[in-house]
C-alpha positions as CSV (number, residue, x, y, z in Angstrom):
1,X,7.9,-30.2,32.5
2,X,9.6,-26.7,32.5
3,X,7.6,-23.9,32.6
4,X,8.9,-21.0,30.1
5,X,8.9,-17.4,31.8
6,X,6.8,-14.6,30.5
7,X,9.9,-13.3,28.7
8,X,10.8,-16.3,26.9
9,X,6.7,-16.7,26.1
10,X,7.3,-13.1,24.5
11,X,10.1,-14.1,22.5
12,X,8.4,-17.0,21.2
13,X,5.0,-14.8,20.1
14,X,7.4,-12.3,18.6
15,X,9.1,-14.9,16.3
16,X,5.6,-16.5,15.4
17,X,4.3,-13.0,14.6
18,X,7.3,-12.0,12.5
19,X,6.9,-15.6,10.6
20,X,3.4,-15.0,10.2
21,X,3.6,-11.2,8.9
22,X,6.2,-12.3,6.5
23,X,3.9,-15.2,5.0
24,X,1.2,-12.3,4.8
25,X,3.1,-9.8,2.9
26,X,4.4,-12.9,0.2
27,X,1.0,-13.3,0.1
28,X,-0.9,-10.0,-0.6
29,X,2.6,-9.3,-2.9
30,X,1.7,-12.0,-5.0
31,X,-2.0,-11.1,-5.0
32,X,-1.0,-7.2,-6.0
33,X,1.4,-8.6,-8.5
34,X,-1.2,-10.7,-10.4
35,X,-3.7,-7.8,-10.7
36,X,-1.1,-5.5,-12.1
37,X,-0.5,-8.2,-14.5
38,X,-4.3,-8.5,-15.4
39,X,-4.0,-4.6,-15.7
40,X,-1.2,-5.0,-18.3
41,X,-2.7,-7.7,-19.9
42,X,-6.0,-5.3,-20.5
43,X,-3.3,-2.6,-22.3
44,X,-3.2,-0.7,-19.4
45,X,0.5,0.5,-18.6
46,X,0.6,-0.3,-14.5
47,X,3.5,-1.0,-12.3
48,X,4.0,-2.4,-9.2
49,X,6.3,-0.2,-6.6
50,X,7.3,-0.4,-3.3
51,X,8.4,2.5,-0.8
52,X,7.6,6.5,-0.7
53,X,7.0,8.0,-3.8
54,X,10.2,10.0,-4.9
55,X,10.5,13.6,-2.6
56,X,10.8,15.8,-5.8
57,X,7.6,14.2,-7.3
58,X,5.3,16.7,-7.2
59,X,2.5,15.6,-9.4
60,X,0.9,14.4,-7.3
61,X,-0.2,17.2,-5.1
62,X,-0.6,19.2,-8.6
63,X,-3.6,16.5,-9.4
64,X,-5.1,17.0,-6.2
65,X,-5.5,20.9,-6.5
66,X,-6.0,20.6,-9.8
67,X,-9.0,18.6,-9.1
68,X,-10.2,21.2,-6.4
69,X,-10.1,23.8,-7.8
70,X,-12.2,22.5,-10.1
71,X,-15.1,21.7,-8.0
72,X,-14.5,24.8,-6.5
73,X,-15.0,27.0,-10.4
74,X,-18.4,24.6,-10.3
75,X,-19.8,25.7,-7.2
76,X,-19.8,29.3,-8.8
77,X,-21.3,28.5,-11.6
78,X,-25.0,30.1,-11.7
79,X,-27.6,27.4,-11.5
C-alpha cells in the first residue's frame, strides 16, 4: 500500500472541490434559469446575466438615491 504525501492529498481535494463546485454552479444555473423562465412566462420581461454590470451603467446608483431621498423628504414631513 503506498501512502500519498500531504501534497499529493492536496491535489487530489483540490480537483474534487473544483469538480464539485462546477456541478454546483450547473446546478443553481439551471435553477436561476428556470425561475427567469417562470418570470417570463408570467409577462414579466427578465433576463438572466452573468458578470459586473456594465461600468457606464449608472442607473443603478440613480435608484438608490432616488429612493433615499425620498425617505429622507418623509421624515420632514409634519406629523
Amino acid at each position: 500500500m503506498t501512502d500519498k504525501t500531504a501534497i499529493q492529498r492536496i491535489q487530489e481535494l483540490d480537483r474534487e472541490r473544483a469538480e464539485l463546485f462546477a456541478q454546483a454552479k450547473e446546478e443553481a444555473l439551471r435553477r436561476a434559469t428556470q425561475a427567469v423562465e417562470d418570470l417570463n412566462a408570467l409577462g414579466l420581461k427578465y433576463r438572466l446575466v452573468e458578470g459586473e454590470s456594465p461600468a457606464g451603467n449608472k442607473s443603478v446608483g440613480k435608484t438608490q438615491q432616488k429612493g433615499q431621498a425620498e425617505k429622507k423628504g418623509a421624515a420632514r414631513l409634519p406629523g
